[in-house]
C-alpha positions, 0 to 999 in steps of 0.5 A: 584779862577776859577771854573775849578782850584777848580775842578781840585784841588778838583778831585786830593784830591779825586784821592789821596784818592782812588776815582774814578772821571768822568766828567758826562755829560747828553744827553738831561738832562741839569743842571746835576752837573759837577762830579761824585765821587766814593768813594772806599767803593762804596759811590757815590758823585754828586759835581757841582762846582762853582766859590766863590760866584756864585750861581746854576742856577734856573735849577740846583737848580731844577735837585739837587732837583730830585736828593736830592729827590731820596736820591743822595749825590749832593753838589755844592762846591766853594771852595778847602777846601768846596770840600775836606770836602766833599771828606773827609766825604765819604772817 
């Protein structure tokens, strides 16, 4: 499955479950992960996604790194079911 359907499919979830969902993108940072889920108790989720079986580039490796390094919830998801877990434990 590409990676834009299961970010697609992922985002509805978290729609229907009360989140609000950007795009982020980074003027002058690259390798920023592709979303940023708000929970609605105020939890925020950084998701890169990712087609099955790819892996994150050594530079997003490096920038989940900084962001695990200052307690950010970051998590790369290949799949609809992985996606909605992750959803699921911040709903």
């Amino acid at each position: 499955m590409l990676e834009k359907h299961i970010e697609e499919k992922v985002g509805d979830y978290a729609k229907a479950k009360g989140f609000l969902t950007y795009k982020f993108t980074s003027p002058g940072r690259r390798a920023v992960p592709d979303r940023i889920y708000v929970s609605p108790t105020g939890k925020i989720v950084f998701i890169e996604f990712k087609q099955k079986g790819k892996v994150l580039t050594p530079a997003q490796e490096r920038e989940h790194f900084r962001l695990k390094d200052h307690n950010v919830n970051v998590f790369m998801v290949d799949s609809i079911e992985k996606g909605m877990a992750v959803v699921d434990s911040f709903a």
